[in-house]
VOBA-1610 file (N, C-alpha, C; in pm, whole numbers, padded with zeros to 5 digits, always signed):
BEGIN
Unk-05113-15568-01079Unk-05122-15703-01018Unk-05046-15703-00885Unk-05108-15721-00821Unk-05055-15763-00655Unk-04940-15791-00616Unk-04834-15799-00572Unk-04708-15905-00547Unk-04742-16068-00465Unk-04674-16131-00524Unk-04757-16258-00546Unk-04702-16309-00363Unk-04748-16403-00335Unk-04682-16443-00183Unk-04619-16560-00203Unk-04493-16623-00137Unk-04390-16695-00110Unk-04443-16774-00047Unk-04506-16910-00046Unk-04540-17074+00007Unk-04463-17017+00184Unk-04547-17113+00269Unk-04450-17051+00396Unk-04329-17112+00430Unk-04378-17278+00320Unk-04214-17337+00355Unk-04080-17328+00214Unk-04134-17202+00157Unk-04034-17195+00104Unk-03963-17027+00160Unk-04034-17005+00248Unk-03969-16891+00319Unk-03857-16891+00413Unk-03757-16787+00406Unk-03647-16824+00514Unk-03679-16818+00634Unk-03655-16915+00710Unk-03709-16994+00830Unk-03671-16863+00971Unk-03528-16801+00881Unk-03514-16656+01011Unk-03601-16552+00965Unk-03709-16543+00883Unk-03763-16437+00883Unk-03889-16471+00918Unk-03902-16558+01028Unk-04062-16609+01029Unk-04034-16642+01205Unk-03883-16644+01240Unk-03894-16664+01389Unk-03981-16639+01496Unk-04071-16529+01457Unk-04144-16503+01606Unk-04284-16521+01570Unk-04297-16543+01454Unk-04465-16533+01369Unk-04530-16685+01407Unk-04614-16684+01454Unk-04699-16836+01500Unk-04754-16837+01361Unk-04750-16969+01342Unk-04729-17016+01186Unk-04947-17015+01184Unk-04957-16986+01068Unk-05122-16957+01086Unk-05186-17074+00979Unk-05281-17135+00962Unk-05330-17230+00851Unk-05299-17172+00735Unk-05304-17241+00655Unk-05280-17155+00520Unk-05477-17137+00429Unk-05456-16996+00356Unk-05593-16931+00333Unk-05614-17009+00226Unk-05589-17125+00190Unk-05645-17152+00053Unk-05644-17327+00053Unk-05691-17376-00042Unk-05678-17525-00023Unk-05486-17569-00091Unk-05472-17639-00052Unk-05351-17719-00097Unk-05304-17732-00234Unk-05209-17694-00264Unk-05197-17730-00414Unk-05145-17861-00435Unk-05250-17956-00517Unk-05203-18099-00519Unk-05243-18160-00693Unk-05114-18228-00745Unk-05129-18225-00902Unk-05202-18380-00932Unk-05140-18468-00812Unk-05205-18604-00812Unk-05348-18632-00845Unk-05357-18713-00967Unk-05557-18737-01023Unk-05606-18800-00876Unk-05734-18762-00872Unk-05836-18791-00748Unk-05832-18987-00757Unk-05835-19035-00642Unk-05835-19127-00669Unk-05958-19203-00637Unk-06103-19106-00621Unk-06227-19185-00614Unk-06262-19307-00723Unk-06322-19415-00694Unk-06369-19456-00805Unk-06476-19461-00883Unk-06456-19517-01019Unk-06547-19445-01131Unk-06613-19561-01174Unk-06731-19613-01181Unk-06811-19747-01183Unk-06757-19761-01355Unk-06780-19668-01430Unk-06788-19639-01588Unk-06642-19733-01609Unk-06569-19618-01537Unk-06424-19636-01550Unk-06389-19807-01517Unk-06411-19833-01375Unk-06349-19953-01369Unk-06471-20057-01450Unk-06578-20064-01507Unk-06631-20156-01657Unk-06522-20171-01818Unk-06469-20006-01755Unk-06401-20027-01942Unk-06247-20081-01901Unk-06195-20086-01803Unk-06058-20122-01730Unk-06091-20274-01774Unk-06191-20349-01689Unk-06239-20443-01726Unk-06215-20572-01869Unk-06279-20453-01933Unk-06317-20470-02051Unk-06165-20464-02118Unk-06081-20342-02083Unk-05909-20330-02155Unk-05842-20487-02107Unk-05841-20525-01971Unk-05797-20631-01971Unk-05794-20756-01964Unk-05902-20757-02055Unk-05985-20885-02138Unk-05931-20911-02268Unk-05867-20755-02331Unk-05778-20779-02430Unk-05915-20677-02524Unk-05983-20549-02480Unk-06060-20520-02593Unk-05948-20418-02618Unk-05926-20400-02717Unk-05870-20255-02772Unk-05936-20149-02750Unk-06053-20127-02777Unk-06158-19992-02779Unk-06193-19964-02686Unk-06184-20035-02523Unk-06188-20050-02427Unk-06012-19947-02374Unk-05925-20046-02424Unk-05801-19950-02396Unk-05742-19834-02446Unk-05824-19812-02569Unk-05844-19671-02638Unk-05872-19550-02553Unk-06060-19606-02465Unk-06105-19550-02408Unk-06011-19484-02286Unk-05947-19588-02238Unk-05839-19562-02129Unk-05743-19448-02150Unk-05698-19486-02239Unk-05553-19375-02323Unk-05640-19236-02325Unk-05764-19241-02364Unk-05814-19119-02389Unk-05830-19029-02261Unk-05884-19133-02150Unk-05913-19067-02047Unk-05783-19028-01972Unk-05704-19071-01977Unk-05557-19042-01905Unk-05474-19028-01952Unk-05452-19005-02090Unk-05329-18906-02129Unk-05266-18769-02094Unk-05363-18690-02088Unk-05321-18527-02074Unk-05283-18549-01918Unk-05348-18639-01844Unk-05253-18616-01669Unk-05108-18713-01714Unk-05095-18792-01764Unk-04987-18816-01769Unk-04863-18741-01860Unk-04929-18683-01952Unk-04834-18618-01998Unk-04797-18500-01921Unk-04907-18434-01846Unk-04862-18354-01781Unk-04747-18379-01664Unk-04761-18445-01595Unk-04686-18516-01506Unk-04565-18627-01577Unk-04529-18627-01728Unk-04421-18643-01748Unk-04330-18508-01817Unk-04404-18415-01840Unk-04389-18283-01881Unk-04310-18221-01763Unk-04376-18242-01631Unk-04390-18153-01457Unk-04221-18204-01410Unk-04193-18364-01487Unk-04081-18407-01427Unk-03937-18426-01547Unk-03982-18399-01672Unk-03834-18364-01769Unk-03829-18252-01799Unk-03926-18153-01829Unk-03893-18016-01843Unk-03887-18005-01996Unk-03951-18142-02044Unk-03899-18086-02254Unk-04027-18178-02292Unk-04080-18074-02352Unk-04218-18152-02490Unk-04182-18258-02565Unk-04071-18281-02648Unk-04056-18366-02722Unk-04048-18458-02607Unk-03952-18468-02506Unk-03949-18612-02416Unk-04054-18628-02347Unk-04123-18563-02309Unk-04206-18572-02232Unk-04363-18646-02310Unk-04360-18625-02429Unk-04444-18653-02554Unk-04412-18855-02547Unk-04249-18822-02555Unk-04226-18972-02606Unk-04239-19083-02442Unk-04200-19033-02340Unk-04200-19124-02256Unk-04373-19122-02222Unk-04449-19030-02251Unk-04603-19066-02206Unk-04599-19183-02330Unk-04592-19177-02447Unk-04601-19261-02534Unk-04586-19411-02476Unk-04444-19412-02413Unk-04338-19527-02343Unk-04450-19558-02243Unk-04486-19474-02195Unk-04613-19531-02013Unk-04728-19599-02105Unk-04799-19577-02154Unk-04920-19634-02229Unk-04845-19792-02330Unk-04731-19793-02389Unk-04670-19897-02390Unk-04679-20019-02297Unk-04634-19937-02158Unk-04630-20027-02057Unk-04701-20094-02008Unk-04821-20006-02047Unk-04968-20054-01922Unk-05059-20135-02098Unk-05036-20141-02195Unk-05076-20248-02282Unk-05033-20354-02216Unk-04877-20396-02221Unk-04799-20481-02146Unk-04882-20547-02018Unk-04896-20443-01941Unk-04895-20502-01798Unk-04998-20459-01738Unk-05107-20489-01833Unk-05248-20414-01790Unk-05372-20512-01678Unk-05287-20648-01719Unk-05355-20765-01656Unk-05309-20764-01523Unk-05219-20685-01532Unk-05103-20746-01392Unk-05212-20661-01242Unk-05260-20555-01307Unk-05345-20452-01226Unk-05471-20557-01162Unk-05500-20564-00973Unk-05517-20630-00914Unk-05605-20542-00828Unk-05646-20449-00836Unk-05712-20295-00740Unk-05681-20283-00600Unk-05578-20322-00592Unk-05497-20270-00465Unk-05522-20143-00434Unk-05517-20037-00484Unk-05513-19895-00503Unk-05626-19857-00660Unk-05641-19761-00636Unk-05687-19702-00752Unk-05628-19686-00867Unk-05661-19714-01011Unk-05599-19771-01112Unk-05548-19617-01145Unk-05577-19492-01142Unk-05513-19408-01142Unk-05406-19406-01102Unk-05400-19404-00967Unk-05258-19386-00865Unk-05196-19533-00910Unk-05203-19619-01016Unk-05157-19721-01055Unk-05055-19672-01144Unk-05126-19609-01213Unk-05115-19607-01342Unk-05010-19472-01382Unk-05041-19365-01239Unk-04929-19245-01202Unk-04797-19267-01182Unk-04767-19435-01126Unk-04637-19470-01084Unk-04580-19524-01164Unk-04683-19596-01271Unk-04598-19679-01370Unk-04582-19587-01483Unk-04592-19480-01519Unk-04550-19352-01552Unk-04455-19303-01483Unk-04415-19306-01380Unk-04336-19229-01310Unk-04183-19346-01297Unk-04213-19451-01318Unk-04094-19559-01303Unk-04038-19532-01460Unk-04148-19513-01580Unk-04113-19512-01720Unk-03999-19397-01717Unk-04023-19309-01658Unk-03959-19182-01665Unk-03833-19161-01573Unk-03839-19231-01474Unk-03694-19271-01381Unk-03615-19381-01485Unk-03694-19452-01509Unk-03575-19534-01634Unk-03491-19471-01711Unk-03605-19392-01760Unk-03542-19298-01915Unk-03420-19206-01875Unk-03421-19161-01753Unk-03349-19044-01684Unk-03221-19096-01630Unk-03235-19255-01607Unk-03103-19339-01583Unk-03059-19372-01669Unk-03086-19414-01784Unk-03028-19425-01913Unk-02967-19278-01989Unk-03056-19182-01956Unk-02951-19061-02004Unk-02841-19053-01857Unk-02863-19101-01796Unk-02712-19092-01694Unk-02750-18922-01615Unk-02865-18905-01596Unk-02911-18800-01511Unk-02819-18822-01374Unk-02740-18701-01317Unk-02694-18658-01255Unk-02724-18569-01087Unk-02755-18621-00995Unk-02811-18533-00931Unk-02703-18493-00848Unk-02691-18378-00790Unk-02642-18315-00715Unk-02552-18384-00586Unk-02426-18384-00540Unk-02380-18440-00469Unk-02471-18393-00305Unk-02462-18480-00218Unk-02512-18382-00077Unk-02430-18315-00038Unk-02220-18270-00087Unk-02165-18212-00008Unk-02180-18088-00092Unk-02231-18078-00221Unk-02270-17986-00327Unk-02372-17908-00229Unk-02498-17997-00226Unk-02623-17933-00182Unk-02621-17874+00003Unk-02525-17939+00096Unk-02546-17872+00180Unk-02476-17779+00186Unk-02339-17699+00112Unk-02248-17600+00122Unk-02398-17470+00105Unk-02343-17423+00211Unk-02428-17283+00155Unk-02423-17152+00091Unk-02499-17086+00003Unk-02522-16983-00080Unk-02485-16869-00015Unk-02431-16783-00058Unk-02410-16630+00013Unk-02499-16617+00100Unk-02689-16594-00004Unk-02755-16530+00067Unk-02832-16634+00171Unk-02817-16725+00194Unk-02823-16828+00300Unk-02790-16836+00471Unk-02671-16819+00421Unk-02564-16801+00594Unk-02527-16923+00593Unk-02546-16971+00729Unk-02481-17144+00735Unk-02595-17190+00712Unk-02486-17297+00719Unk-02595-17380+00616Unk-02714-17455+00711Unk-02791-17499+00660Unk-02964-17552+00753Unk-02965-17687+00779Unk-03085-17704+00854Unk-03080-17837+00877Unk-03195-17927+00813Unk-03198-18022+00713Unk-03279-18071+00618Unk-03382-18146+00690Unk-03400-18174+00843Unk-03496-18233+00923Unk-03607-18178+00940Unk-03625-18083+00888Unk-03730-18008+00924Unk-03883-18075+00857Unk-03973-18041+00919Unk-04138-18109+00870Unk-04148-18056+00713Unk-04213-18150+00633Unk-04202-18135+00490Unk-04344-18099+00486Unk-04374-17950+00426Unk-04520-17885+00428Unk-04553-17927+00264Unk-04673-17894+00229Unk-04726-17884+00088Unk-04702-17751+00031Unk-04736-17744-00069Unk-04740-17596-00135Unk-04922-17555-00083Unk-04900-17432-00022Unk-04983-17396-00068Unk-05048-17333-00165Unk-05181-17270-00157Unk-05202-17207-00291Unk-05250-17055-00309Unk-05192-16994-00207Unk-05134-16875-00195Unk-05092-16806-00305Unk-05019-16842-00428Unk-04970-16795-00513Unk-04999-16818-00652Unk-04973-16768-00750Unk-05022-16804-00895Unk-04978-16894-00907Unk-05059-17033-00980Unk-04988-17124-01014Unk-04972-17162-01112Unk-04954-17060-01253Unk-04865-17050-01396Unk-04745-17014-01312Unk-04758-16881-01194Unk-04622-16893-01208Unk-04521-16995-01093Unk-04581-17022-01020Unk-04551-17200-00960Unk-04464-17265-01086Unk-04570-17327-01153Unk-04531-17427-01253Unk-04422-17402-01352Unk-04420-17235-01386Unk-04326-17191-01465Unk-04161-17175-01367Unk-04189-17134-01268Unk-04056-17163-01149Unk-04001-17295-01172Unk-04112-17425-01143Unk-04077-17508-01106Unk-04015-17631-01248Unk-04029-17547-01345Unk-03951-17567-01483Unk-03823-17528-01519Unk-03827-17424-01445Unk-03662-17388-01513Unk-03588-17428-01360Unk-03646-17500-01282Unk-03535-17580-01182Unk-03438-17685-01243Unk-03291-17692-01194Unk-03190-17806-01291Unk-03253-17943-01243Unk-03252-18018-01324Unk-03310-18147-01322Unk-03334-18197-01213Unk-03209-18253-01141Unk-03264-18335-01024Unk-03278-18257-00916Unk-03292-18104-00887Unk-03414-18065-00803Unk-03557-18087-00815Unk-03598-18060-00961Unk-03703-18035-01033Unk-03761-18196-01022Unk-03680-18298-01024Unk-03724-18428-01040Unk-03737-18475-00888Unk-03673-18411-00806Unk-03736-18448-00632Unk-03839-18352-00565Unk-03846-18269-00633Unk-03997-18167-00587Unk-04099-18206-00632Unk-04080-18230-00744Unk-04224-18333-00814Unk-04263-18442-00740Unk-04172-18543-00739Unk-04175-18673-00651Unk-04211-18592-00481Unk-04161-18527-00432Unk-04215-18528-00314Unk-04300-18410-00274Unk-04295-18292-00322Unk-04394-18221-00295Unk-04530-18194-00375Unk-04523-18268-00459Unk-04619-18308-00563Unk-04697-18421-00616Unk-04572-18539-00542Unk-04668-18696-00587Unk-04685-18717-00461Unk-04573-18651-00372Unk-04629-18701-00231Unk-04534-18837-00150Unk-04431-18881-00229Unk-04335-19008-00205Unk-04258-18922-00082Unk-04263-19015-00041Unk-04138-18990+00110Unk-03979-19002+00092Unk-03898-18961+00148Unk-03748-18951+00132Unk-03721-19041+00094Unk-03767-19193+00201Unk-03704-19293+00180Unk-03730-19374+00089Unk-03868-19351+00004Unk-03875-19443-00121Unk-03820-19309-00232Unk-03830-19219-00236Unk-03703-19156-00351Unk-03623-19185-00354Unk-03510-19234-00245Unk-03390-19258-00193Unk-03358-19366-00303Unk-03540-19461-00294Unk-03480-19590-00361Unk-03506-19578-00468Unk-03634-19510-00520Unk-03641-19487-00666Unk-03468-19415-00758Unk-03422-19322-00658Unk-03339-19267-00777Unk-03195-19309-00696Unk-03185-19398-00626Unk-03061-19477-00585Unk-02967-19378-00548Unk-03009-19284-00412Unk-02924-19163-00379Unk-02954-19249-00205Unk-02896-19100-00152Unk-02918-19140-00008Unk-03049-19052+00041Unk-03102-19100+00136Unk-03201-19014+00205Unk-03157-18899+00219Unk-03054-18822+00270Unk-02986-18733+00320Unk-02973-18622+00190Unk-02943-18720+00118Unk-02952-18669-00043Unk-03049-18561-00093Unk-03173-18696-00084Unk-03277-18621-00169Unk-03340-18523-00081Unk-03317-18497+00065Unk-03391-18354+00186Unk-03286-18279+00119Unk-03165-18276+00092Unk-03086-18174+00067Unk-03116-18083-00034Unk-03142-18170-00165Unk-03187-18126-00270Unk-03317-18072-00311Unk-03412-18093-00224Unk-03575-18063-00171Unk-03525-17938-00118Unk-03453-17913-00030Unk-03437-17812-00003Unk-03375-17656-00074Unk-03290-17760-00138Unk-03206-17600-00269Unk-03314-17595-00341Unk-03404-17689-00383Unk-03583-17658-00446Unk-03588-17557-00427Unk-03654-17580-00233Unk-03751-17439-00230Unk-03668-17331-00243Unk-03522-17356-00224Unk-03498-17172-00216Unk-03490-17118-00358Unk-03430-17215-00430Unk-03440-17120-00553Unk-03623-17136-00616Unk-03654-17244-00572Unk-03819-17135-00584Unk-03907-17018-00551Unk-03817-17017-00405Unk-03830-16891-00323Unk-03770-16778-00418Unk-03661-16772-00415Unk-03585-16691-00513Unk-03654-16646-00660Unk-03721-16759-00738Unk-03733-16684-00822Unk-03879-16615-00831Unk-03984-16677-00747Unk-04142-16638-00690Unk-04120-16499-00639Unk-03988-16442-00555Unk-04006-16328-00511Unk-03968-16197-00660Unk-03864-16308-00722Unk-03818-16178-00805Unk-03946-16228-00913Unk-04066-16264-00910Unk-04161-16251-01042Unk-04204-16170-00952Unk-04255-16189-00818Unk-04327-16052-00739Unk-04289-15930-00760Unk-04180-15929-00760Unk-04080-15729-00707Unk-04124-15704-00924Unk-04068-15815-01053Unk-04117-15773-01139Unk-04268-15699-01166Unk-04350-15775-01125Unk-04457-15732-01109Unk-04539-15641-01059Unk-04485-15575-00921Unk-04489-15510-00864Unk-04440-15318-00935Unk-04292-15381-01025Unk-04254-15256-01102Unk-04410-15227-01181Unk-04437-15355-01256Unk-04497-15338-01371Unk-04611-15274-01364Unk-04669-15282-01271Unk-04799-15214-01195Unk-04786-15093-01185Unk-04681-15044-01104Unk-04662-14875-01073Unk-04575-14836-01204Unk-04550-14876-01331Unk-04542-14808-01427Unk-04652-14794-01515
//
């Protein structure tokens, strides 16, 4: 198997100094459900918040596995991740009338999942990283960087079991601001407010992301790489 390639913005920024940055060869890696709409879909939405049950059955059915996945992508544990999708479908019984099609009932329905799960994470008293924590720098770093830099996507350059498996064994509140921003797509300043840090904060911590994603994408490569020539 090949050695896998390193996203370009999770590459160290001095080893790319003279290289004119090139498109990337593949489409974007993006976890967010499509948000076209679905004629079927918005009849049985309809129909859920009229008060049919079998109507909101239908719903649960169609959007569970993205939400669980995406509460899976942001605690890192099956059992919680099991119970707060449980907690999101709670919510949207609740507050299913409240939905007005501002947006697509998906990307509705992604956030009020994603607020279920910032709750839960404040009530366990989730901890994120100080910024004088996150900007001190790592040996293999040097001094330390500057968090202003343009915020790229992942591309999809690389395996993405082993993406997803990296981006699991990250400590929580990295793992919970890479999701939110390089994955749902939220900007600094509404993370800032979702998880009541500072802006400054959550680029800092976006940033110790990529390196130890960097870090551990290269050492599955160099593994892999053994595994081949043995």
């Amino acid at each position: 198997m090949p050695q896998s390639e390193v996203p370009a913005h999770l590459a160290d920024p001095a080893e790319n100094e003279s290289v004119t940055p090139q498109p990337p060869a593949e489409p974007v890696v993006r976890y967010a459900p499509a948000s076209a709409p679905d004629p079927a879909e918005a009849e049985v939405l309809a129909r859920a918040q009229a008060g049919d049950h079998h109507a909101f059955a239908q719903l649960y059915a169609l959007h569970k596995r993205r939400i669980y996945s995406l509460c899976l992508r942001m605690v890192g544990n099956i059992a919680e991740a099991e119970d707060m999708t449980q907690e999101a479908f709670l919510q949207l019984h609740r507050k299913i009338a409240t939905f007005r099609g501002d947006s697509a009932f998906s990307t509705w329905l992604h956030r009020l999942a994603i607020n279920v799960v910032l709750m839960q994470l404040r009530k366990k008293g989730l901890n994120l990283i100080s910024l004088d924590e996150a900007m001190e720098p790592t040996p293999e770093e040097g001094p330390g960087r500057s968090f202003g830099a343009p915020d790229l996507r992942l591309s999809g350059s690389i395996d993405r079991l082993a993406l997803e498996r990296a981006v699991a064994d990250l400590p929580a509140g990295y793992r919970l601001i890479f999701i939110l921003h390089d994955v749902e797509g939220y900007e600094h300043n509404e993370i800032a407010t979702m998880l009541d840090c500072s802006i400054g904060n959550s680029k800092s911590q976006l940033h110790k992301a990529r390196l130890k994603l960097r870090e551990t994408l290269q050492a599955q490569g160099r593994t892999s790489a053994k595994e081949t020539q043995s």
